[in-house]
C-alpha positions as CSV (number, residue, x, y, z in Angstrom):
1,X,14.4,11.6,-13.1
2,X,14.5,10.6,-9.5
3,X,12.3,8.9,-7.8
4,X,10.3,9.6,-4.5
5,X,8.5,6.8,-2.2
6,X,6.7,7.2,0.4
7,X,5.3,5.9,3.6
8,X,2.1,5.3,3.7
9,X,0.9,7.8,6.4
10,X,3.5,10.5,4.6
11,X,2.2,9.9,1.1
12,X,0.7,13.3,1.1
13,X,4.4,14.5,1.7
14,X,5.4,12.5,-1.9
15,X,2.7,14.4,-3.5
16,X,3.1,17.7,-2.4
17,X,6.9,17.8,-3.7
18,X,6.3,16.0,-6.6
19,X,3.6,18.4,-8.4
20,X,6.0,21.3,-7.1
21,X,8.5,19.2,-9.3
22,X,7.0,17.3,-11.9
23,X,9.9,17.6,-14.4
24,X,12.4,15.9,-12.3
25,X,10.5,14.0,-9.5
26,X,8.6,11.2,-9.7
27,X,6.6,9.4,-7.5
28,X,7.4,5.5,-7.1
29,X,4.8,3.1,-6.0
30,X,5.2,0.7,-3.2
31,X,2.3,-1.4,-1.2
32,X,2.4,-2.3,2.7
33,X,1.1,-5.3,3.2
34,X,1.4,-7.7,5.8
35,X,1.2,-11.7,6.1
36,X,-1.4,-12.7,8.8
37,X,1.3,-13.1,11.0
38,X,1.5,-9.5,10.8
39,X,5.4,-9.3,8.9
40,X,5.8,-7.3,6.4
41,X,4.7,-7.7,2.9
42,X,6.3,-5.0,0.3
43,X,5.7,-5.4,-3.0
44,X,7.3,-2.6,-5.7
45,X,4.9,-3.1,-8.5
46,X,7.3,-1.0,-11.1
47,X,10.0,-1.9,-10.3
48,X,12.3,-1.2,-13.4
49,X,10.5,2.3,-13.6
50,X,11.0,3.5,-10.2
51,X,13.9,1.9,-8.7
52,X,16.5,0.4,-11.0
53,X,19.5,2.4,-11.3
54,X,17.5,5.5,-10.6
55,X,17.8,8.0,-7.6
56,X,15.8,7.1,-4.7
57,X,14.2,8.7,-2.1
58,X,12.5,7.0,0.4
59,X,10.4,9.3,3.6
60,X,9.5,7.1,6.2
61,X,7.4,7.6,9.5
62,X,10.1,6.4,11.8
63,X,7.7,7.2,15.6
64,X,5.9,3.7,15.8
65,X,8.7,1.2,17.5
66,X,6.7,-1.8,15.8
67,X,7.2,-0.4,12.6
68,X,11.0,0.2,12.6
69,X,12.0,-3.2,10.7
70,X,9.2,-2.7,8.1
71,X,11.3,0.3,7.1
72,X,14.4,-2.0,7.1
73,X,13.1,-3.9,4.9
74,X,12.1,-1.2,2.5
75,X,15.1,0.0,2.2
76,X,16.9,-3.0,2.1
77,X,14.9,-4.1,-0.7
78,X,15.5,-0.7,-2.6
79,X,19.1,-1.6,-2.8
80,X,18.5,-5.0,-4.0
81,X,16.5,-3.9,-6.7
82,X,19.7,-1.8,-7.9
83,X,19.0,1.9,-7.2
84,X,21.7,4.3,-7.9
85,X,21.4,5.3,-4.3
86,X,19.1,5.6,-1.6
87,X,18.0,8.9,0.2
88,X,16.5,7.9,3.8
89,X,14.3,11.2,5.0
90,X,14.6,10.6,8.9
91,X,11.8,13.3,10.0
92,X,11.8,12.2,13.5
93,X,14.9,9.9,14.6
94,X,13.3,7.6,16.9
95,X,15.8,7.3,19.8
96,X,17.1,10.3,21.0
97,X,16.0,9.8,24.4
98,X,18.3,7.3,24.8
99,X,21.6,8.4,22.9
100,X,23.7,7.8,26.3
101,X,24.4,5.4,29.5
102,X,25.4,7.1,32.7
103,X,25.1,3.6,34.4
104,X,26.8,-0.2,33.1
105,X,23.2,-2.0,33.2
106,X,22.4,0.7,31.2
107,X,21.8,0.6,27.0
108,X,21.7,2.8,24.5
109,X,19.2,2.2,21.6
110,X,20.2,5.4,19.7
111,X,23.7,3.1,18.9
112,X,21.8,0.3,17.8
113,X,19.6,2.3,15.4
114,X,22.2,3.9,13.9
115,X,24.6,0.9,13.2
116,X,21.3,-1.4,11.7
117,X,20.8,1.9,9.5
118,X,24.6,2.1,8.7
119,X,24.3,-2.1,7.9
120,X,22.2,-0.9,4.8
121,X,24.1,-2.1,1.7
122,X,25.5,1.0,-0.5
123,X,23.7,1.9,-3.7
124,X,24.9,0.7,-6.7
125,X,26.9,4.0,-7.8
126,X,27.3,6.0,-4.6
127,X,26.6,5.6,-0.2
128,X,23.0,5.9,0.8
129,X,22.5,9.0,3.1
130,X,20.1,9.6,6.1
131,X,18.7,13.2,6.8
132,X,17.3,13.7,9.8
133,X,15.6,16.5,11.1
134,X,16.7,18.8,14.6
135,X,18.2,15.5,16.5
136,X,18.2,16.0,20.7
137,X,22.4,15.6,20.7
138,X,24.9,15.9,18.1
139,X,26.6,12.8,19.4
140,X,23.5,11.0,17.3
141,X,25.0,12.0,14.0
142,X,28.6,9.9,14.6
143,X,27.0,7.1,15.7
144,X,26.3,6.2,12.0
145,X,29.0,4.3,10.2
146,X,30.5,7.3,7.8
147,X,32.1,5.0,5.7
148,X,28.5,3.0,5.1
149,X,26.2,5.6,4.9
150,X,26.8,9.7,5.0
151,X,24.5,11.2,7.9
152,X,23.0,14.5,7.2
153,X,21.3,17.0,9.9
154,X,18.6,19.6,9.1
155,X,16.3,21.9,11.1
156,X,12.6,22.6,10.5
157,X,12.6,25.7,13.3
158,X,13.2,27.6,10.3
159,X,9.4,27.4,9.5
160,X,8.3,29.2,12.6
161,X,7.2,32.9,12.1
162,X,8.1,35.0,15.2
163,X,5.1,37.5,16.3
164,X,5.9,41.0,16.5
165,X,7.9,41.9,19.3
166,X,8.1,38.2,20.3
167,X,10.9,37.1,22.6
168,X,12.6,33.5,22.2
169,X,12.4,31.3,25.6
170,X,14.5,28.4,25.6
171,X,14.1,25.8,28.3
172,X,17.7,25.0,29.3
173,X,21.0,25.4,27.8
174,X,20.9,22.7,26.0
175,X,17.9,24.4,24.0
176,X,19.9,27.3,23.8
177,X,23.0,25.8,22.2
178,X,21.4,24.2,19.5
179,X,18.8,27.2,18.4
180,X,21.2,29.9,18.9
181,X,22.0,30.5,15.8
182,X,18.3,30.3,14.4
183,X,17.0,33.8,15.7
184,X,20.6,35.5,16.2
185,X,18.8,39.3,16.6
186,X,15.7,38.5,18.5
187,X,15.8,39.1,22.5
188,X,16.3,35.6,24.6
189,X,14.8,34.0,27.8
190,X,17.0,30.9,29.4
191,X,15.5,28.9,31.9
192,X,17.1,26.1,33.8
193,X,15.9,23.0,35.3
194,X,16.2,21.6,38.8
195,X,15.5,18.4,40.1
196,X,13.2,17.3,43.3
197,X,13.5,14.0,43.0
198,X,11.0,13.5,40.4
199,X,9.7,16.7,40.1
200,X,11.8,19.4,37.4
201,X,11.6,22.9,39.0
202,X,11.9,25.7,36.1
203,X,14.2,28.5,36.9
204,X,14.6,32.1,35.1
205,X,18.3,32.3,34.3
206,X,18.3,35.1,31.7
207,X,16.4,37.9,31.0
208,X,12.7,39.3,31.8
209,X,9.4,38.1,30.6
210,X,7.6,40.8,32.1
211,X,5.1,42.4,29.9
212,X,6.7,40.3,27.3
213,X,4.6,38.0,24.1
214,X,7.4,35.1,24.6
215,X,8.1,31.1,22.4
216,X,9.4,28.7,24.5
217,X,11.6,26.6,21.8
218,X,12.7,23.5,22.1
219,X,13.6,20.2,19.9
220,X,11.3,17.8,20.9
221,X,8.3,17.7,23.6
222,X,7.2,14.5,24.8
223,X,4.3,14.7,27.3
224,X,5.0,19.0,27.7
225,X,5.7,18.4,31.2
226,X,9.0,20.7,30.9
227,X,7.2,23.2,28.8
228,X,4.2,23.5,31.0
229,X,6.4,23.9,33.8
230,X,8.4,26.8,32.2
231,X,4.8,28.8,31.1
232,X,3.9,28.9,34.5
233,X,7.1,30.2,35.4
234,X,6.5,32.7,32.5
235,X,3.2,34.1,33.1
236,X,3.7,34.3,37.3
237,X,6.7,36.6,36.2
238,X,3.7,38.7,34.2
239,X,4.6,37.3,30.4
240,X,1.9,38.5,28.4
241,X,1.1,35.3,26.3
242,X,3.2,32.1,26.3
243,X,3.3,30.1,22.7
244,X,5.5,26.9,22.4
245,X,7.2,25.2,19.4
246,X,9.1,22.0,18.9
247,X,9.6,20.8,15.4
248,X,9.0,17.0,16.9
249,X,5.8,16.8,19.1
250,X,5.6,12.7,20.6
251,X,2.4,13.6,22.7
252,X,2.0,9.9,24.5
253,X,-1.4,9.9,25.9
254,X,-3.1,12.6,24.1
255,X,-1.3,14.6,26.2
256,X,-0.8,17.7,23.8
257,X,-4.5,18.6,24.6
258,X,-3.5,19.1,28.1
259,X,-0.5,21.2,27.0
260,X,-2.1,23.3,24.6
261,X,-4.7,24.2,26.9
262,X,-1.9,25.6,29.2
263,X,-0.5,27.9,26.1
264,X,-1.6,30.9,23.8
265,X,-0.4,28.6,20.9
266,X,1.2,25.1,20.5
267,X,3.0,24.8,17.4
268,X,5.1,21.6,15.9
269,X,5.5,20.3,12.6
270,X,4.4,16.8,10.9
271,X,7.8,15.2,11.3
272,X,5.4,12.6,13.4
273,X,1.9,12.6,10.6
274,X,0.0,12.0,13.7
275,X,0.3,15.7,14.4
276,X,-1.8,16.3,11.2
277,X,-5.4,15.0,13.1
278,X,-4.1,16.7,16.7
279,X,-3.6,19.6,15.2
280,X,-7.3,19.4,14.1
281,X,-8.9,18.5,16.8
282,X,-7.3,21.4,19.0
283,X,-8.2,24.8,18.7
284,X,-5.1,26.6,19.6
285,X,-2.8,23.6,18.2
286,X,-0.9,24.0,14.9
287,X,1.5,21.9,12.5
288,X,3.6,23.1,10.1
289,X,4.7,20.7,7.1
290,X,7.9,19.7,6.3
291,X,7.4,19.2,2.3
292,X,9.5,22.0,1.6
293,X,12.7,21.6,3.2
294,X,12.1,17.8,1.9
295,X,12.1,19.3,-1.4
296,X,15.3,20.9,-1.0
297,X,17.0,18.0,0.2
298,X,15.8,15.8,-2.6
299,X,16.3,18.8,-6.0
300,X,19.3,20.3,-3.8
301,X,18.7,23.5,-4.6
């Protein structure tokens, strides 16, 4: 039997999978308290039924910065408590903004992330692994320690349902290079970006929206600035609707109202839960969950 534990804001995740797979998952119980000075409290109240030498799996809600040792400590205390091994489910991998330094005074905190993650003492029988789901750069995934901890990267674009007819817009190449593969026989849109100081001016490098339904896809969206940019670029070269997905919506400021009210559709899944309630409060705003492809990773089938 293994063992899944939860976050508290992706409990609902825990849930889903387990009553899909009741016969070999089981959902462990752990409680998130805090001291009043506001550090964690975790308390595993069955411990030798949940954790000890069993199969863990632990999904955590990785997007609030405050919250990053909390999970530390979680997982840090699974080990202790002698799990076989430890599955961390990475929906969102926190700094992929910053995987790189161009200058000296510069720092990256995707390195540090990954090497306090790596830190994590191996399971009693076998490495701990991290998944994480459609990462900005592939350099993320080395800069785990492979011989501490086995990295693993998936992709949620797989839960997007094309439209009929619907042509596949990808901001830049980068976008392009990493969802290539994904929709191998539908037509493509690639679009460039120029600088203006700080302005980003969205170019048409590839291909014709013109009395096209087009997706602008893309890994992440912060505030949509990019995206908003590139459906203006869209619809002035007579697109007929503009959608947008991103399996990893950030949204500072609320600002995915703004952004889906510049779009026939925003779509992004609940890699970051907060989606769940935006999602809700916007008409035209949807997000798909991720409980399936967790399920796979956990059963492995």
């Amino acid at each position: 039997m293994k063992t899944i534990i939860a976050h508290s804001r992706f409990d609902y995740l825990a849930d889903e999978i387990v009553e899909k797979n009741p016969e070999t998952i089981q959902k462990g119980n752990a409680l998130f308290l805090r001291f009043p000075d506001t550090t964690p409290n975790l308390k595993f109240p069955s411990v030798k039924n949940d954790i000890e030498h069993q199969d863990v799996t632990y999904i955590g809600d990785f997007s609030q910065a405050d919250e990053l040792f909390e999970h530390y400590n979680t997982l840090f205390n699974l080990v202790k408590n002698t799990a076989n091994k430890v599955r961390i489910i990475m929906p969102y991998f926190p700094m992929g903004t910053s995987e790189r330094v161009e200058r000296k005074w510069e720092t990256e905190t995707a390195h540090a992330f990954a090497h306090l993650i790596s830190s994590l003492p191996s399971g009693r029988d076998a490495k701990n692994s991290v998944h994480i789901f459609d990462i900005h750069a592939l350099v993320e995934q080395s800069l785990f320690n492979p011989d501490r901890i086995n990295a693993e990267l998936h992709t949620a674009t797989g839960l997007l349902r094309l439209e009929e007819d619907e042509v596949i817009v990808f901001p830049d190449d980068g976008a392009a290079k990493r969802f290539k593969d994904i929709f191998p026989d539908v037509e493509r849109i690639i679009c460039g970006k120029i600088r203006d100081g700080e302005k980003r001016i969205v170019t048409l490098k590839e291909g014709n929206p013109k009395g096209k339904k087009v997706i602008i896809i893309d890994d992440l969206i912060q505030t949509g600035g990019t995206i908003i940019e590139t459906a203006h670029m869209l619809r002035d070269r007579w697109a007929q609707s503009v959608r947008a997905f991103a399996p990893h919506g950030v949204f500072p400021g609320n600002s995915h109202i703004r952004l889906a009210n510049e779009l026939d559709e925003l779509i992004v899944t609940d890699s970051i839960p907060a989606n769940i309630l935006r999602a809700q409060s916007v008409a035209n705003m949807r997000a798909l969950s991720i409980a399936s492809l967790i399920g796979k990773i956990v059963t492995g089938k």
